[in-house]
N, C-alpha and C positions, 0 to 999 in steps of 0.2 A: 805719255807727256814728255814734255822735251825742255829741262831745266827749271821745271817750276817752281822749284824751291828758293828761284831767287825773284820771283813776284814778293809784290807790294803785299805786307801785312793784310790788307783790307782786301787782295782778291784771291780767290777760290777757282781750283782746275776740277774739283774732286765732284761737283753738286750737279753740276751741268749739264746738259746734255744735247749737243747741236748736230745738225748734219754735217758729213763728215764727205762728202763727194766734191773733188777738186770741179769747180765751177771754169777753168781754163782746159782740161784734159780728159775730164770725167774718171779720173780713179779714184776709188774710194779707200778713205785711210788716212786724212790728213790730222796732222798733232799738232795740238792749241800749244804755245810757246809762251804766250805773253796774256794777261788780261788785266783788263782797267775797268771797274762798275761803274754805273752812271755818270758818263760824260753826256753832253749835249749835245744833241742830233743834227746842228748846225754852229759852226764856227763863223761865221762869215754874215751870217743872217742879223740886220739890224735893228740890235734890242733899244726899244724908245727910255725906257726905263730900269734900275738898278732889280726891280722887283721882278719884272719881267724875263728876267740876265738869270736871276739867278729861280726862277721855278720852270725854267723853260723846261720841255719835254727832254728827259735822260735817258742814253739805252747802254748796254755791255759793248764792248770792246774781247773779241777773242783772237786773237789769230794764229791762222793753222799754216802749218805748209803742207804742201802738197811733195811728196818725195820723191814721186816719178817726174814731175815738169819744174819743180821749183818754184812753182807761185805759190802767195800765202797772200789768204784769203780772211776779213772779218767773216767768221763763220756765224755770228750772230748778228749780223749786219738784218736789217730789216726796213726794204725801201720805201714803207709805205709813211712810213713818218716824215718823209722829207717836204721840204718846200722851198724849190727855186722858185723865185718868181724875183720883180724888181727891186725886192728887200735883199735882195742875194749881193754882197758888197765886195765883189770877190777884185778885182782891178789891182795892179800892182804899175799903173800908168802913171803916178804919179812922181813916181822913184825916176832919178836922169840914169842912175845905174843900170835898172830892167830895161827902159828905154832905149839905150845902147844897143842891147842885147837882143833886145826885140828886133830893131832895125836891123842889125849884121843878120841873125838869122832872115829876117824876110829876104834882105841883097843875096845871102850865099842861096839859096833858094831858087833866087830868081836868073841869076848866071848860070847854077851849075845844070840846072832843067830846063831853059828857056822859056821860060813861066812870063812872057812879056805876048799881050793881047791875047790872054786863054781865057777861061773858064774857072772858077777856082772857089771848092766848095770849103765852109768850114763846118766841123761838127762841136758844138760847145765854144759857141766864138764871144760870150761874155758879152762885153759893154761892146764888142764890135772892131776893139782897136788894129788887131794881130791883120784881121781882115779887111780893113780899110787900107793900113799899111801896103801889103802888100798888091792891093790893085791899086792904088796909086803909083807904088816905086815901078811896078809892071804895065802899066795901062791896060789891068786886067779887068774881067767882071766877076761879080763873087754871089754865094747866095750862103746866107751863114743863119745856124739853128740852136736859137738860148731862149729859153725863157725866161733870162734875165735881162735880155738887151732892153735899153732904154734908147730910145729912138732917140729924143732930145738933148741926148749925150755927144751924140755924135757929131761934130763940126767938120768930119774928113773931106775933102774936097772930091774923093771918091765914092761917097755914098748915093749921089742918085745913079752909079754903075750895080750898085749892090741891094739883093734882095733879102730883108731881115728876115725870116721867121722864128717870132718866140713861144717857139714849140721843140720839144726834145726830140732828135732826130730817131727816126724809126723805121719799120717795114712800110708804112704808108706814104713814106719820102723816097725810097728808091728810085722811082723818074726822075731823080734829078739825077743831071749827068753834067761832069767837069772833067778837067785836062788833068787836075790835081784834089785830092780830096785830103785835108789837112784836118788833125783834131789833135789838140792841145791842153792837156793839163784836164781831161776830159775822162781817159778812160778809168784812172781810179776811182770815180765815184761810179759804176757800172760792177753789179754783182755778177749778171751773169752775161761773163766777159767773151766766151765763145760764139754765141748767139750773138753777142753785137757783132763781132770781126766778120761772121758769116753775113751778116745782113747789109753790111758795108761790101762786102765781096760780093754781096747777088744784085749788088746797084749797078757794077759793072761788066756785068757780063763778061763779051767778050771783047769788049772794051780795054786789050790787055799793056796798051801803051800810059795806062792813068797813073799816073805819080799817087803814090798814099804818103803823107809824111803821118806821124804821131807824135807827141811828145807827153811823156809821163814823169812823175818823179821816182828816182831810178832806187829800190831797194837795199842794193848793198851798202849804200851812204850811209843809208838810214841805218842799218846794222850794226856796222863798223863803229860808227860816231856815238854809240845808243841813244841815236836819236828819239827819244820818247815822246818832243815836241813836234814831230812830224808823224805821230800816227793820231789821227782822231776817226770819230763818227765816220765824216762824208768819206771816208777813201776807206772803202773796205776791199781795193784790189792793188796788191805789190809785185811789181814786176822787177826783178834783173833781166840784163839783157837775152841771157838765155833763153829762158821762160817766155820774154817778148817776142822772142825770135821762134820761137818752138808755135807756141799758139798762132803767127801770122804763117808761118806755113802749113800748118795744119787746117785752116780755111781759106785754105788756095791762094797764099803767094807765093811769090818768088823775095826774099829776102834780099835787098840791096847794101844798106849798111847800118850799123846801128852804132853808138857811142854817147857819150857826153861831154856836157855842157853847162854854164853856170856855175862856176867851181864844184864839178861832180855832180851837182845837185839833178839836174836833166837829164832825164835818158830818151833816146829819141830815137826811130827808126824810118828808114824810107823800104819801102814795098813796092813791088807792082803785081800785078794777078798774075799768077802761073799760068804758060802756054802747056802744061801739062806733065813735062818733064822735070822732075825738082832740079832746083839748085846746090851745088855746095852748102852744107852749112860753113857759117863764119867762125874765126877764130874765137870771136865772145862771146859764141853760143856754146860752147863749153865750159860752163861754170857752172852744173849742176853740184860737186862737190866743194867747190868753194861756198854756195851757197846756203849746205849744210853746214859747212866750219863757219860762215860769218851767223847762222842762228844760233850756234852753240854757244857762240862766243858772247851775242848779245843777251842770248838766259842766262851766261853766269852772270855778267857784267851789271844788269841792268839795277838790280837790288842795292849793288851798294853807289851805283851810278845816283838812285833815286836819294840814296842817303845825303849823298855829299854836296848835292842840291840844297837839302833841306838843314845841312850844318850852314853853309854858305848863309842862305835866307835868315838861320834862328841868331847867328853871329851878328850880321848885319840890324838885327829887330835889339838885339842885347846891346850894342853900341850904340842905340837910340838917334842912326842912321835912316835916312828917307831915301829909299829904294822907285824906282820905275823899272815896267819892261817897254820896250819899245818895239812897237808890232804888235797890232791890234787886233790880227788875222786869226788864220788858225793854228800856227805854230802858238802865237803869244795864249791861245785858250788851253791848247794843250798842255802847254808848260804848265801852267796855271792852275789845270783842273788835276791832271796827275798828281799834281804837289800837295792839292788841296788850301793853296793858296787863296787867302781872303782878305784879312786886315792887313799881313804885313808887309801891301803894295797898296795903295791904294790909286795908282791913275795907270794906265795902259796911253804908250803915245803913239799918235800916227799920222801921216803927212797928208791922208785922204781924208780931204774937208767934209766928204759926205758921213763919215763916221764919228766926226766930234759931233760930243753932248749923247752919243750913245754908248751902248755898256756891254761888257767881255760876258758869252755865253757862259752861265755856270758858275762863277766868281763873285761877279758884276764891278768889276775896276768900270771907271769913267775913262772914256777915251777922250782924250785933248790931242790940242793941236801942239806942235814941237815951239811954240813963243810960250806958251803956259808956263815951259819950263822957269821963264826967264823971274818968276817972282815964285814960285813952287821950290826951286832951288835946290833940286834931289842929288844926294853924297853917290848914289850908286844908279847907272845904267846899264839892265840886263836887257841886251840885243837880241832880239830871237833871229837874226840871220847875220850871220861873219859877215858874207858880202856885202854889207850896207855901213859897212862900220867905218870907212871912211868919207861915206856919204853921211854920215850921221855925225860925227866929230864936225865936220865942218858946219853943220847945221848948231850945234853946240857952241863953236867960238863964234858963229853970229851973235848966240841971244845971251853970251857968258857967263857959261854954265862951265862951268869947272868941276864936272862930275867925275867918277873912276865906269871907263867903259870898260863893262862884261859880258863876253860873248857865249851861247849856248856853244 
């Protein structure tokens, strides 16, 4: 085991017992770092009721890394409990901040590839937006695979070019074929993450001109930051770049670039299928050892990272202070359910109208809308994302709320 002495009071390295075979490399041997007991199997998933919020189905949090490739993996991750489907509220379209971000990615995209009148597939394309986007800004056509989309969401003026399927993309979909195959924010809920990269590579054949983009959320952040609000249930697969880079050449590509994006938060790589001869590796494909010193660093760290949370919180409960997080997602669950935070929060805000009047998996905070503030009148906002915190101040001296903003 790898720092466990500085886990949570309430979890156990010692009792357990999971498979231990890296799911990105297949070597066997990986060491559980980090554990959290029943969290809920969905963050994102819209609970109609406080009661519902809080008996929703629970499962373990382990995660291992892998020492030969650097991935870390929930090893007790267990897919059968899942359910996407149109309750799945995942969209961050409502932010002008993601929107930005969204947009310039589609444009760098579509210049630097000449992505303009192709083919253009997505895997895990959500409510649709990332995908419309992009065959509009391109005059492309797309064929995108969620079994979340909601048809009647969609207003893009590119959607009769594009064909939905809300079905999870698989070996049964490989005849589809594009100029570019895009999957975003997609592969960390995927346990076994080789198998999909190979099944996505046997779509192509020899098809070896296809652009792959990905985009995951990038591990070492997460580490560094002890991000604890960024590891739940659905994403039981952690990439750095390395590791990313390792496993797409090992299912036959050629590695183009990788880096990040969203104040670090994004890690993203462009691919295309190997003509046979490897490539170079990149320069941040060499981070297997930094990868071991950012776990070390996150097993000491995390313990008393969790305490000074919970000073912050009991400070704020003793000054008889009304407290909000803002982020209703699954950062704000995680935050939440690690803390074991219940009473002394009582509302969850978010700017997606489809989430008000529902309730934080595991907790059950009420999610409202950011005018609620305006007679709620909370002393302290904890933000579960920096980035929005300028976006969120201004949202504040609209409805004049003169709150103390606190960032994870």
């Amino acid at each position: 085991m790898i720092g466990s002495s500085s886990l949570n009071p309430d979890q156990s390295t010692s009792t357990k017992t999971f498979p231990d075979t890296c799911p990105s490399c297949g070597t066997p041997g990986m060491d559980v770092f980090y554990e959290v007991n029943q969290v809920p199997v969905h963050s994102v998933l819209l609970m109609s009721t406080r009661e519902e919020a809080l008996t929703y189905t629970k499962r373990d949090i382990a995660l291992a890394l892998c020492h030969m490739c650097g991935f870390i993996s929930n090893i007790a991750f267990d897919p059968s409990v899942h359910e996407y489907s149109a309750k799945y509220e995942e969209t961050q379209g409502f932010s002008g901040t993601f929107n930005a971000f969204h947009r310039g990615l589609a444009q760098n995209l579509i210049n630097r590839h000449s992505l303009r009148g192709k083919d253009i597939i997505e895997i895990g394309c959500g409510k649709g937006e990332f995908l419309s986007m992009i065959c509009e800004m391109g005059d492309n056509r797309g064929v995108g695979f969620d079994p979340a989309y909601i048809s009647e969401r969609n207003q893009s003026k590119a959607k009769d070019k594009i064909t939905f399927i809300t079905d999870f993309y698989s070996e049964k979909y490989t005849n589809y074929h594009a100029d570019a195959v895009i999957c975003k924010m997609t592969l960390e809920h995927i346990p076994d993450t080789e198998e999909f990269i190979k099944t996505v590579r046997r779509s192509m054949s020899d098809r070896f001109d296809t652009l792959v983009f990905f985009q995951i959320p990038d591990v070492t952040r997460v580490l560094k930051d002890i991000g604890f609000w960024d590891i739940y249930y659905e994403h039981c697969s952690y990439f750095s770049p390395g590791s990313l880079g390792r496993l797409f050449r090992k299912c036959g590509f050629d590695v183009l670039a990788l880096g990040t994006e969203y104040d670090g938060q994004y890690l993203m790589i462009e691919a295309k299928p190997s003509r046979g001869t490897p490539t170079s590796p990149l320069p941040e494909e060499n981070d297997l050892k930094s990868v071991h010193e950012d776990v070390e660093f996150f097993s000491k760290k995390i313990g008393p990272t969790l305490e000074q949370w919970r000073s912050v919180l009991n400070k704020i409960r003793r000054e008889g202070k009304k407290a909000v997080i803002w982020g209703g997602g699954s950062k704000g669950v995680a935050f939440l359910t690690t803390l074991h935070v219940e009473n002394e929060i009582e509302y969850a805000i978010d700017i997606n109208p489809y989430k008000h009047g529902t309730f934080m998996a595991g907790t059950g905070q009420e999610i409202v809308g950011p005018d609620f503030l305006k007679a709620y009148q909370p002393d302290v906002v904890i933000v579960m994302n920096p980035i929005y915190c300028k976006e969120i101040q201004k949202d504040l001296d609209r409805i004049g709320v003169k709150a103390t903003l606190m960032s994870v």
